[in-house]
C-alpha positions in Angstrom: -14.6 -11.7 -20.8 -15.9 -8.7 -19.3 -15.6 -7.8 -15.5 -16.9 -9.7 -13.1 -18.1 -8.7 -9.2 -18.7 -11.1 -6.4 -20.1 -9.8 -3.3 -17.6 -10.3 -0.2 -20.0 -11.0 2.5 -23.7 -10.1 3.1 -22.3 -7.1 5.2 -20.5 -5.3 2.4 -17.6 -5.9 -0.2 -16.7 -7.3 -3.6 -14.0 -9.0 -5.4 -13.4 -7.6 -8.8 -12.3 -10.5 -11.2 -11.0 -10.2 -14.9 -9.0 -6.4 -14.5 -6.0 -6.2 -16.5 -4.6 -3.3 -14.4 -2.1 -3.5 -17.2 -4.2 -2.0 -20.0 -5.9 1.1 -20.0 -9.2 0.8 -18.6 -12.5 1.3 -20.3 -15.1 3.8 -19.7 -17.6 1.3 -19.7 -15.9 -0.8 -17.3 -15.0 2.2 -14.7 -18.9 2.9 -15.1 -19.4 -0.4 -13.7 -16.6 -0.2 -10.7 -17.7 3.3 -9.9 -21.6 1.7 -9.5 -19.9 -1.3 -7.4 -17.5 1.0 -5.1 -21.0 3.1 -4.2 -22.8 -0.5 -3.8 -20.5 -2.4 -1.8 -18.7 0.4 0.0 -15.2 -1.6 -1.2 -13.9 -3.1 -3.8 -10.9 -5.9 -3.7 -9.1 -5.6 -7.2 -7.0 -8.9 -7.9 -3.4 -8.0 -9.6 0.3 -8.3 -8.9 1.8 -5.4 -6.8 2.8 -2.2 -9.1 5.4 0.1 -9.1 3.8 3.9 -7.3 3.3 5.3 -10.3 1.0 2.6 -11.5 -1.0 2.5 -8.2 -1.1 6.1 -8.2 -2.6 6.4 -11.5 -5.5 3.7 -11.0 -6.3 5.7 -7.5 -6.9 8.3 -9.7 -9.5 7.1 -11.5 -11.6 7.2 -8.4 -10.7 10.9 -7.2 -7.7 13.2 -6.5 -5.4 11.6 -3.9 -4.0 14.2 -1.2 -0.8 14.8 0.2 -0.9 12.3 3.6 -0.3 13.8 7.0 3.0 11.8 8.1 6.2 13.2 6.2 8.2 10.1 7.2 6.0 7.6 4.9 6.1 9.3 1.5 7.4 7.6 -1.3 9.9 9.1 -2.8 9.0 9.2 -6.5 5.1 10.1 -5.5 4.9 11.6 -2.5 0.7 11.2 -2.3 1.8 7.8 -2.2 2.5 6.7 1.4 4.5 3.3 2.7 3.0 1.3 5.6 5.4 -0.5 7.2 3.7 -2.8 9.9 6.4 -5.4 10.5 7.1 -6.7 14.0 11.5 -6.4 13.3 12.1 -8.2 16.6 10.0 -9.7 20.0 10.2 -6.3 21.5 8.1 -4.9 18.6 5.0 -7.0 19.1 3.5 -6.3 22.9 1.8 -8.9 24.9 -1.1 -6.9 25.0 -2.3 -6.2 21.2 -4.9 -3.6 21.7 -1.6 -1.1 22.4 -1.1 -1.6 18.7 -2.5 1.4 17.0 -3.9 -0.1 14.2 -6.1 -2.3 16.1 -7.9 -0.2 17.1 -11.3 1.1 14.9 -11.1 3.8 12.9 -11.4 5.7 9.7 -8.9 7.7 7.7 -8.2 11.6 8.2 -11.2 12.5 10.4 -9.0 14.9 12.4 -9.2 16.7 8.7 -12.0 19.1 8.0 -12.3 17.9 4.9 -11.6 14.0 5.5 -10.6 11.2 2.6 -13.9 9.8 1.3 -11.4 7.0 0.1 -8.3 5.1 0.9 -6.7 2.5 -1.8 -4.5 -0.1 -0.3 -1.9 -2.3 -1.9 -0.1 -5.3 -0.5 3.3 -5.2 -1.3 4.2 -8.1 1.5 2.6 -10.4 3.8 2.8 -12.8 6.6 1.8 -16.2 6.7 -0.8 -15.8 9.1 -2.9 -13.1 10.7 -2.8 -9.6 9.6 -6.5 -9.3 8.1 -8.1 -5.8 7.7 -11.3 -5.6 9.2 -14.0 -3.5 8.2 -17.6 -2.4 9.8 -20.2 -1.3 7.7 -22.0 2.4 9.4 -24.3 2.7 6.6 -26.0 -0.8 7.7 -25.3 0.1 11.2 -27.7 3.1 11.4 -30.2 1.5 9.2 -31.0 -1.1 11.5 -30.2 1.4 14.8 -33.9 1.3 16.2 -36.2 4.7 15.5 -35.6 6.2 19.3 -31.7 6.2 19.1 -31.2 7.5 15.1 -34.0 10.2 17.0 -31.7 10.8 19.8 -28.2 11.1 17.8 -29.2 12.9 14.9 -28.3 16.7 15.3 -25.4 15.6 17.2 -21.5 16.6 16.4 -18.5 15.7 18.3 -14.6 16.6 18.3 -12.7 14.8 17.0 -8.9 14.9 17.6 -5.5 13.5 16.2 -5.7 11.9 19.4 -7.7 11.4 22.3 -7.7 9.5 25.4 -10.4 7.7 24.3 -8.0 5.6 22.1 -6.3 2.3 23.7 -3.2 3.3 22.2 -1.2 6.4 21.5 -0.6 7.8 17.7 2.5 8.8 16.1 4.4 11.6 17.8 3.8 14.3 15.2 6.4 17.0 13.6 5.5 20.7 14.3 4.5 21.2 10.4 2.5 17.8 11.0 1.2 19.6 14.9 -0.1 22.8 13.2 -2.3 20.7 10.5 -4.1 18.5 13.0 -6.2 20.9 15.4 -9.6 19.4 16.6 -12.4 19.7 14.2 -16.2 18.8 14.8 -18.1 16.7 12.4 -21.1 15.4 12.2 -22.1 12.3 14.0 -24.8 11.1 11.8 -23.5 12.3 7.9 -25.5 12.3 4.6 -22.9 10.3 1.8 -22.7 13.4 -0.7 -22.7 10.7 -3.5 -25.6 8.2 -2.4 -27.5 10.4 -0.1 -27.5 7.6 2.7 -27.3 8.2 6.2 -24.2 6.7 8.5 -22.4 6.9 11.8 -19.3 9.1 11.1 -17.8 7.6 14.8 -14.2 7.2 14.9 -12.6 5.4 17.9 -9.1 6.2 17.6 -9.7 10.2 16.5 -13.8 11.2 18.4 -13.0 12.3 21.3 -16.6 14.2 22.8 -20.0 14.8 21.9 -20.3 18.4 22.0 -22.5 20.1 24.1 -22.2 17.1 26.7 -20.3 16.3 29.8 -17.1 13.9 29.3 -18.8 11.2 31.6 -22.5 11.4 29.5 -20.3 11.7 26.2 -18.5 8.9 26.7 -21.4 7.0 28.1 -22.9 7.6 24.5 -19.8 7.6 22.9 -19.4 3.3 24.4 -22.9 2.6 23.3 -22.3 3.6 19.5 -19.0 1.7 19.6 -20.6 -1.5 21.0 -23.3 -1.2 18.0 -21.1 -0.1 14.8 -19.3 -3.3 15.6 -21.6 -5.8 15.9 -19.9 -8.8 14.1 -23.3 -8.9 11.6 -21.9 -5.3 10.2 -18.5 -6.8 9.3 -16.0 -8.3 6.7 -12.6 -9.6 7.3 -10.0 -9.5 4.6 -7.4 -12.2 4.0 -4.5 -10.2 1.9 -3.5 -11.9 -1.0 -0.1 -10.3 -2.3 -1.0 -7.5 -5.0 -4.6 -7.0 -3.9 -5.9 -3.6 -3.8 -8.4 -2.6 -1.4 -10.8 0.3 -2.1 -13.2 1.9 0.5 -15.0 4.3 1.6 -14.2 6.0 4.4 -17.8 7.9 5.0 -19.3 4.7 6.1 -17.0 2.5 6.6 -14.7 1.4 9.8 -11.5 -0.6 9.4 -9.3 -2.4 11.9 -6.1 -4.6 11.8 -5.4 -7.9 13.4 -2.2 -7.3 14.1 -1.4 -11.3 15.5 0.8 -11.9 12.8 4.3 -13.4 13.7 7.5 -11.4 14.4 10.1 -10.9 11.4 7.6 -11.8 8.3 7.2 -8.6 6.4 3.9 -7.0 6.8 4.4 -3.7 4.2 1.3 -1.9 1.7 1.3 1.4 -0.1 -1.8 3.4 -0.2 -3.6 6.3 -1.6 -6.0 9.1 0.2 -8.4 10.3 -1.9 -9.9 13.8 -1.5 -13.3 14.4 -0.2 -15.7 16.8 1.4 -16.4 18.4 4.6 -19.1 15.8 6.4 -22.6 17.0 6.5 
C-alpha cells in the first residue's frame, strides 16, 4: 500500500499515513511528500519517536538543516538537532497569566535571521495528557482573501524585525554574547513571494516584527494590530493534537504557529526539531 494523504482541516495540513520511516524512502514517494508539503503547507508524519540521527536524516530529505541559535538546546550527538523542553517542573513554572509564556505567543521560526528557516520539523518525544496543541495560521490564505485596498496598501512595505521587541507579551531567552552578536535587527519583507510556489503571504511575526519602516511607532503599531487581528482569524487555522512520535513539517514562509501551553504541571512536555535552511524573503 502506497502513501496515503488526508487533508487536516480546510485551512491547511495533512496526515501522512503508511510511512515506514524505518526503510529507505522512495523517490517516487518523496515526489509525492515534497508536492503535499508545497500543497498543504505541513505535513504530520505518523511513526514512533527516533533516535537524532534518524530524525536528522529524514529532515534532510526536505533541505539542509542549520545550526540553531540557542547553544544550550543542542543535542549532543547532532548538534543541528535542538531539544525543546516545555515542561512546567513545579507550580512556580506555570504563571497565572499564560500569555507570559513565550511560546504562546504567534510566531514563526528565525525571522531575526536574514536568511530565515523556510522549515521546521518537529518530533514529540513526550506529552501531557491534556493541552499542549500547536497551533498554526495559514498567511498564504490570509492575504488571498485580505480585500484589494489593504494587499494595495501593504505591499512595498518592510519592517524590522528583532530577536525581541516590545511588541511581544513575553520576554525571549536571555541570549549569550556569541548568541547577542548573531541576532541584530534585520528588515524583511512584509508581503513575500514563496521562492518555491510563487504565492504571495504575510511574513508578520508577533513575537520577532517589531516596526514598519518608514512609519512612526504609534501608526506602525496601529498597522502592525490590524494584520495580527486578520492572520489569525480562527477560519485561517489548524490545531494539532500531538500524538507521541509525530513529526510535524511546515513551512515557515506562510505559516504562523502558537502553543497552548494549558497543559498540567509535572507531565513531560519535550520534542526535538530541525531548522531547515532557506532564503532571504523577497
Amino acid at each position: 500500500m502506497g502513501v496515503e494523504i488526508k487533508p487536516l482541516s480546510s485551512a491547511l495540513g495533512a496526515r501522512i499515513s503508511n510511512l515506514n520511516l524505518e526503510n529507505e524512502i522512495s523517490n517516487s514517494d518523496l515526489i509525492i511528500l515534497r508536492d503535499a508539503f508545497l500543497k498543504y503547507h505541513l505535513l504530520c508524519v505518523e511513526g514512533l519517536p527516533l533516535n537524532s540521527s534518524d530524525f536528522a536524516r529524514f529532515a534532510r530529505l526536505f533541505g539542509e538543516p542549520q545550526i540553531q541559535l540557542l547553544r544550550n538546546r543542542w543535542d549532543k550527538e547532532n548538534p543541528e538537532v535542538s531539544i525543546l523542553e516545555s515542561t512546567y517542573k513545579n507550580m512556580n513554572d506555570k504563571p497565572k497569566d499564560l500569555t507570559m509564556v513565550r511560546l504562546s505567543g504567534w510566531h514563526t521560526d528565525d525571522s531575526y535571521f536574514e536568511n530565515p528557516a523556510k522549515a521546521t520539523v518537529l518530533q514529540s518525544l513526550a506529552i501531557p495528557s491534556s493541552g499542549g496543541q500547536t497551533r498554526f495560521s495559514n498567511t498564504r490564505k490570509a492575504f488571498e482573501k485580505m480585500p484589494e485596498s489593504v494587499k494595495l496598501n501593504i505591499e512595498g512595505l518592510f519592517a524590522i524585525h528583532s530577536y525581541d521587541t516590545v511588541r511581544a507579551n513575553a520576554r525571549a531567552q536571555k541570549l549569550t554574547i556569541d548568541e547577542f552578536n548573531e541576532t541584530k535587527d534585520v528588515e524583511h519583507p512584509l508581503v513575500r513571494t514563496h521562492e518555491d510556489t510563487h504565492l504571495k503571504s504575510i511574513y508578520f511575526n508577533p513575537n520577532r516584527t517589531d516596526r514598519i519602516v518608514g512609519m512612526a511607532r504609534a501608526e506602525s503599531d496601529s498597522l502592525l494590530d490590524v494584520i495580527y487581528a486578520w492572520v489569525t482569524r480562527e477560519e485561517f487555522q489548524y490545531h494539532h493534537d500531538w500524538r507521541l512520535g509525530d513529526i510535524l513539517l511546515w513551512d515557515n514562509r506562510c505559516l504562523l504557529h502558537s502553543v497552548n501551553v494549558d497543559y498540567p504541571v509535572g507531565e513531560e512536555r519535550r520534542h526535538q526539531r530541525i531548522l531547515l535552511k532557506g532564503a532571504r524573503p523577497a
